[in-house]
ZAMARGU-4260 file (C-alpha; in steps of 0.2 Angstrom, whole numbers, plus 5000, padded with zeros to 4 digits):
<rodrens>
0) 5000/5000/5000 | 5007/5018/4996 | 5010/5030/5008 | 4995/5040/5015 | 4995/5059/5010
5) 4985/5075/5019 | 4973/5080/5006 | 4962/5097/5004 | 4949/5093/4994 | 4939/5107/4983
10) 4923/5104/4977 | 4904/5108/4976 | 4890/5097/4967 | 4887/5080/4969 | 4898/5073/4955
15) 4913/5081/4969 | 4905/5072/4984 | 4906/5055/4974 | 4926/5058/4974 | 4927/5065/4990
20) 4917/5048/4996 | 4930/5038/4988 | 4945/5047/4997 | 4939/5045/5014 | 4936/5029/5012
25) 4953/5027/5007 | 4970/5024/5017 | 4973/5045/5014 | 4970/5058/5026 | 4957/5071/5020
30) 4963/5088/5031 | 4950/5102/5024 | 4935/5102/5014 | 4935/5118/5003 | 4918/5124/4995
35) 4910/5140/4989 | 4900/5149/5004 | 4881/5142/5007 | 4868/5148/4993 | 4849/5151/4992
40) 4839/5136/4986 | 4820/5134/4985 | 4804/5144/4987 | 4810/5148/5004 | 4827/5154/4999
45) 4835/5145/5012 | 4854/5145/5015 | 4859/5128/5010 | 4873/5117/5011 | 4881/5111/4995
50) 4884/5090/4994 | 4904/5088/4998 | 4898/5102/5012 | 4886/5090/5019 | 4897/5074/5017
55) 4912/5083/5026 | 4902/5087/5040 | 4896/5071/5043 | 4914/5066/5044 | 4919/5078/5055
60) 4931/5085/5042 | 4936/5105/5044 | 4925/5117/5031 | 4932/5130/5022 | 4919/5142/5014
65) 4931/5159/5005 | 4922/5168/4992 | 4938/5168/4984 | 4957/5167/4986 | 4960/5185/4984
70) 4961/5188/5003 | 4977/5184/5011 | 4970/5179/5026 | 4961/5165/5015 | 4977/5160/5008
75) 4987/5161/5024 | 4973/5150/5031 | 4975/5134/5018 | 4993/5138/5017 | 4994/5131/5037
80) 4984/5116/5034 | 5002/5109/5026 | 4994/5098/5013 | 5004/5086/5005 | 4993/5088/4988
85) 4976/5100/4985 | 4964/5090/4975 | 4950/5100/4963 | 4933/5094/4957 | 4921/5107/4951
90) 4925/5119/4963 | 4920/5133/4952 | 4932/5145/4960 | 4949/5149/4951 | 4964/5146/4960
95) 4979/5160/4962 | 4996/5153/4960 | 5000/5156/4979 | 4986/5143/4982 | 4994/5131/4966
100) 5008/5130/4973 | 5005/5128/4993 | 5006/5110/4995 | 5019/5099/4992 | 5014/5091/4976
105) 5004/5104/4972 | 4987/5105/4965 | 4977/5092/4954 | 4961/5092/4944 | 4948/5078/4938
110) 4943/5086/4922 | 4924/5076/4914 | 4935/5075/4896 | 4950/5069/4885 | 4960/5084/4887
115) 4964/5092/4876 | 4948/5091/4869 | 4934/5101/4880 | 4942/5112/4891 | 4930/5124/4900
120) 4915/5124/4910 | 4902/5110/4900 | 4914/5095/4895 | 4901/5081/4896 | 4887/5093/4887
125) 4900/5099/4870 | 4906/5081/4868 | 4888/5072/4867 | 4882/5090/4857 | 4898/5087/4844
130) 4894/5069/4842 | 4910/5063/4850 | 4911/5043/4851 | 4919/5043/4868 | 4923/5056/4883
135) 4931/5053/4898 | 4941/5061/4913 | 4960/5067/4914 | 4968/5070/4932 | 4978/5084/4929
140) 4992/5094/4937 | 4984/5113/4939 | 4993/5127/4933 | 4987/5146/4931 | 4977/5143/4912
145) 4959/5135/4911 | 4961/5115/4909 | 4980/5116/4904 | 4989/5109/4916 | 5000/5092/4911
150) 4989/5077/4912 | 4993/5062/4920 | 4981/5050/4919 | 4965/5047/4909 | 4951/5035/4910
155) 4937/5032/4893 | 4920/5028/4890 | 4909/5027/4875 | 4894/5039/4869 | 4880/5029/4866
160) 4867/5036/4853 | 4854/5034/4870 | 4865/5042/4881 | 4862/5059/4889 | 4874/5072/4897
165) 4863/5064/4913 | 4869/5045/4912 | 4887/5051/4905 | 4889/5061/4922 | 4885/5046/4931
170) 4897/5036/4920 | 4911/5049/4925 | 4903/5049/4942 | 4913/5030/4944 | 4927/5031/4933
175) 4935/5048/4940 | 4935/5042/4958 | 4945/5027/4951 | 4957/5035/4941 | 4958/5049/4955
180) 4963/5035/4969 | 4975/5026/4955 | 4983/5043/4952 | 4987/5047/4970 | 4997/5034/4973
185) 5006/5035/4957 | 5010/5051/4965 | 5014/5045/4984 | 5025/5033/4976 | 5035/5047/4965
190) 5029/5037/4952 | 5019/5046/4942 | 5024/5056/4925 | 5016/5072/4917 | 5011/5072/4898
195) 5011/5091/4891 | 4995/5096/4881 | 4996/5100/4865 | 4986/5116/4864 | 4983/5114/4844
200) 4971/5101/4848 | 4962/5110/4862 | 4943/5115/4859 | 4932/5124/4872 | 4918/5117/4883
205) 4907/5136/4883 | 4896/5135/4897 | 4876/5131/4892 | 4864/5146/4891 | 4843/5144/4888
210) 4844/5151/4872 | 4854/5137/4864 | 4839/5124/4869 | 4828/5132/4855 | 4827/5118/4843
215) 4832/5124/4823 | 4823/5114/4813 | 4833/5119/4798 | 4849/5109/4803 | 4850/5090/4800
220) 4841/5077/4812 | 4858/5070/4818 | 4862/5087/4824 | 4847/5089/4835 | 4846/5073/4842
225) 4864/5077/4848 | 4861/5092/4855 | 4844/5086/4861 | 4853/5075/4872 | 4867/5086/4877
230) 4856/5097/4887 | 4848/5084/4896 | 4845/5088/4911 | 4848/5105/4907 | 4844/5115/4899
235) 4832/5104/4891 | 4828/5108/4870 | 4813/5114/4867 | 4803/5122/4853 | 4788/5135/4853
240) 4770/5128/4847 | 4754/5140/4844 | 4738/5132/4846 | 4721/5137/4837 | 4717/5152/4848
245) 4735/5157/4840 | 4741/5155/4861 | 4761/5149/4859 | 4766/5136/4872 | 4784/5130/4875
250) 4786/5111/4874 | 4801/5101/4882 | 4808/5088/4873 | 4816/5073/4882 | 4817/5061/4872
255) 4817/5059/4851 | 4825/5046/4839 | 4830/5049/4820 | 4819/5046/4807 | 4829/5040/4790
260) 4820/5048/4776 | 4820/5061/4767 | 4804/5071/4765 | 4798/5086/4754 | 4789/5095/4766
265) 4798/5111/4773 | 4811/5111/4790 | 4800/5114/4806 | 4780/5102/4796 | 4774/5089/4808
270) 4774/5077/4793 | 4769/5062/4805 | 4758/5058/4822 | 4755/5042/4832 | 4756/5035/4850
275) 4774/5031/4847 | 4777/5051/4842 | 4777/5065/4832 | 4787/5066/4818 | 4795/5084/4812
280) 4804/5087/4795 | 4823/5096/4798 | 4835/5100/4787 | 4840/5082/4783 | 4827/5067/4787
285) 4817/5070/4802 | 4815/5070/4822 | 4803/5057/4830 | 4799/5069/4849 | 4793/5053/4859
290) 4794/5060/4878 | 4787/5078/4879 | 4785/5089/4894 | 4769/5101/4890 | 4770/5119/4902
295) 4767/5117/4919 | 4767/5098/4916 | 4779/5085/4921 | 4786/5072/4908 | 4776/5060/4898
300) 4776/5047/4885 | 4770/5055/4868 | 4753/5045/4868 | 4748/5051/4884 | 4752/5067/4877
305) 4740/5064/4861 | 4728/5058/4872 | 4726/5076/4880 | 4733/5086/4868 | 4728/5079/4851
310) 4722/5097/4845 | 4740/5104/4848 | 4749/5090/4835 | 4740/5089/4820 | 4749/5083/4803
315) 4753/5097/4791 | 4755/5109/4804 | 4774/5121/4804 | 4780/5120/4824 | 4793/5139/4826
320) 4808/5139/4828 | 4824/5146/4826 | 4825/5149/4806 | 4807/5148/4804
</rodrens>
């Protein structure tokens, strides 16, 4: 077994608590748990916790909450913990190269991609929209730029055509805590080694925005399904439909499959509807929208849909969007 080291660990959502999980249940020594300050949630506006927050606490490990690292105080404070390594999973904050290079081995990230490829702030979401067979997760050593550093272990998996950025992150969920453990004691062992990335091959994970869901109907069924599934669970494509009292309603789409065939009928026409779902022409073949999510409404299968809403879908009918 390799020799324990004194971690601070950084991190906020869920997929952080996951890695966190796995380091206190290994033979390392977890110091400090860093995580942004408490933040509003609910109707109530409650102060709440985030989840590596609430897993430290339960563990009775220290909390560190600073807006930032500009403060010296802040600094000073993780500077005393004497970590042997810092290690960073969607923290969220930036980290100053006083704080990089406080512990002994420094600072290490679990990025969700194959670095180069999707640096930034959506990795899981750019790879599924782009179509990329497989993604993935790269420990990394962290320097001053975004997603830079020199990588030092990477773990795959495939994209599935029925995979969502949903089931992906769970995917990443269980390889990154692996590959995080394996990379620790490559390091406690000295054993590890750093490959530089090559920056001509770097493309840019942009954070997600509403106004991307609007579905285009102009652009080719392969690209929607894609992007379709990238924003699943959020921000969730969705299109705008008017009814015959010319009110418009906004319809979520969660679930759709390609239809191969090329029809006349132009970009955005129901050209099909049955239990099974409602078939709009693109750009190239067409969209089959199976699980839709009608305002105010939760989720449902397209025939339960039909069965309330059959008025709203009627064949022949042009659904807006963006190009129409």
């Amino acid at each position: 077994m390799s020799p324990p080291l004194n971690i601070i660990f950084a991190g906020t959502p869920d997929f952080a608590a996951k890695h966190l999980a796995a380091l206190i249940n290994s033979q390392h020594n977890i110091i400090a748990v860093y995580c942004p300050p408490d933040k509003p949630a609910g109707r109530g506006k409650k102060l709440t916790a985030c989840a590596t927050k609430l897993l430290a606490l339960e563990h009775n490990i220290p909390v560190e909450q600073p807006k930032n690292f500009k403060e010296s105080e802040d600094q000073q404070t993780l500077i005393n913990y004497q970590a042997d390594i810092m290690v960073v999973v969607a923290y969220g904050l930036l980290l100053p190269k006083v704080i990089l290079s406080a512990p002994r081995l420094g600072c290490i990230n679990v990025h969700g991609s194959i670095l180069p490829e999707w640096r930034g702030a959506a990795p899981i979401q750019r790879a599924i929209e782009a179509g990329d067979p497989k993604t993935g997760v790269t420990i990394m050593q962290m320097d001053e730029g975004l997603d830079t550093g020199d990588m030092i272990l990477k773990a795959t998996c495939e994209i599935s055509q029925q995979d969502t950025s949903a089931t992906i992150y769970e995917k990443l969920a269980e390889l990154g805590p692996q590959a995080l453990l394996e990379t620790l004691t490559l390091m406690a062992e000295n054993n590890h080694q750093c490959e530089l990335q090559n920056n001509d091959l770097a493309t840019y994970a942009s954070k997600l925005n509403k106004e991307e869901a609007e579905l285009n109907w102009q652009l080719p069924a392969k690209i929607l399904h894609q992007k379709l599934r990238a924003y699943i669970p959020w921000p969730v494509a969705q299109f705008t439909l008017t009814d015959e009292k010319h009110q418009q309603h906004r319809i979520r789409v969660w679930q759709a499959s390609i239809v191969e065939s090329d029809f006349q009928d132009a970009p955005g026409t129901i050209v099909n509807v049955d239990k099974t779902g409602i078939t709009i022409a693109t750009g190239e073949q067409a969209l089959k929208l199976e699980i839709l999510q009608l305002p105010g409404k939760k989720s449902l299968a397209f025939a339960d849909v039909l069965n309330g809403r059959a008025d709203w879908f009627q064949k022949g009918q042009s659904i807006n969007g963006i190009g129409k």
